[in-house]
C-alpha positions in Angstrom: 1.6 -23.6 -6.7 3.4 -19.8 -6.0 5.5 -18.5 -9.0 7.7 -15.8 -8.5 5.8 -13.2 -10.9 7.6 -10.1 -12.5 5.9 -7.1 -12.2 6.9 -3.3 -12.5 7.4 -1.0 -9.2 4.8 1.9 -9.6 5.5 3.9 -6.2 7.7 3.1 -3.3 6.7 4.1 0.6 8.0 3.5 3.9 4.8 1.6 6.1 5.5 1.1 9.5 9.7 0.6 9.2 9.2 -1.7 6.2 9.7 -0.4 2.2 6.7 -1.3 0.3 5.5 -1.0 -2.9 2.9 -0.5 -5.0 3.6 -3.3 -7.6 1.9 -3.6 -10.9 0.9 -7.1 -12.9 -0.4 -6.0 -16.3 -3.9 -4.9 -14.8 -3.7 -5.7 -11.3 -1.6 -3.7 -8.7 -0.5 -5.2 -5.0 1.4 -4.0 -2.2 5.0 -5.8 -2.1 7.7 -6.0 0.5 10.2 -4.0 -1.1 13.5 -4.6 1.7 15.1 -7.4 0.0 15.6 -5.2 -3.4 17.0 -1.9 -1.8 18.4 -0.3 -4.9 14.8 -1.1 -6.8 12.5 2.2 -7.1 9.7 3.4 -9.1 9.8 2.0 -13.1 12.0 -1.2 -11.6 10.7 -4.3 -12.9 11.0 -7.0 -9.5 10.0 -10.9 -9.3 7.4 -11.1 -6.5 7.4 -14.0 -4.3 4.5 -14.6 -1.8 4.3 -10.5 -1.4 8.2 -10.4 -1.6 10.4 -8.9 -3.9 13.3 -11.0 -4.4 15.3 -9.8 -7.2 15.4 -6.8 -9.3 14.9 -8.0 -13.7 15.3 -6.9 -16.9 12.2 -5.5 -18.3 11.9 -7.3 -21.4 13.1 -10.4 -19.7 9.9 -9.5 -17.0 7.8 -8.9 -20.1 8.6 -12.1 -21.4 8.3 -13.9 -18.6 4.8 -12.7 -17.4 3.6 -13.1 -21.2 4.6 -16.9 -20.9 2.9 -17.5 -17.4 -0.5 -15.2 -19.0 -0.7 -17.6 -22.2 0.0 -20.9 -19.7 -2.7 -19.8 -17.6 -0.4 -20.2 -14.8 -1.8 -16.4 -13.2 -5.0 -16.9 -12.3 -4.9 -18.0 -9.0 -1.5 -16.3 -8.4 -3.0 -12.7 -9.0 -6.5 -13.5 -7.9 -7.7 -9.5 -6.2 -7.3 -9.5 -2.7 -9.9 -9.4 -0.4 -11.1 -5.7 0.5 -9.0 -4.7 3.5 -6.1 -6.8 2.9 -3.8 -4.5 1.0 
């Protein structure tokens, strides 16, 4: 299954034409598409879809969210590290 999965925008950068960003998942940070949320910088909170941001969210509603997927045990597989090389 993919979830969308909040997460909060820790630094933005242009890499090769596209805005990415460095996105942080309670302990784990990836590197997210950042062109379908324009006005979302650093401290944003985003929902990321298959390495995708797709809309900017509230960050207690993020909080919340990400809490409930954690104690479902619905992140595991979602947030798994990448392989090395990938990012």
């Amino acid at each position: 299954m993919c979830l969308a999965i909040p997460g909060r925008i820790i630094a933005v950068e242009d890499h090769d034409g596209a805005r990415m960003g460095h996105v942080q998942f309670g302990g784990i940070v990836k590197q997210v598409c950042l062109d379908l949320v324009p006005q979302a910088g650093p401290d944003d909170y985003v929902l990321v879809h298959v390495g995708f941001a797709i809309s900017k969210v509230d960050r207690e509603e993020a909080e919340k969210t990400y809490a409930l997927l954690e104690s479902m045990g619905a992140l595991a597989g979602e947030l798994s590290p990448e392989p090395p090389g990938s990012e």
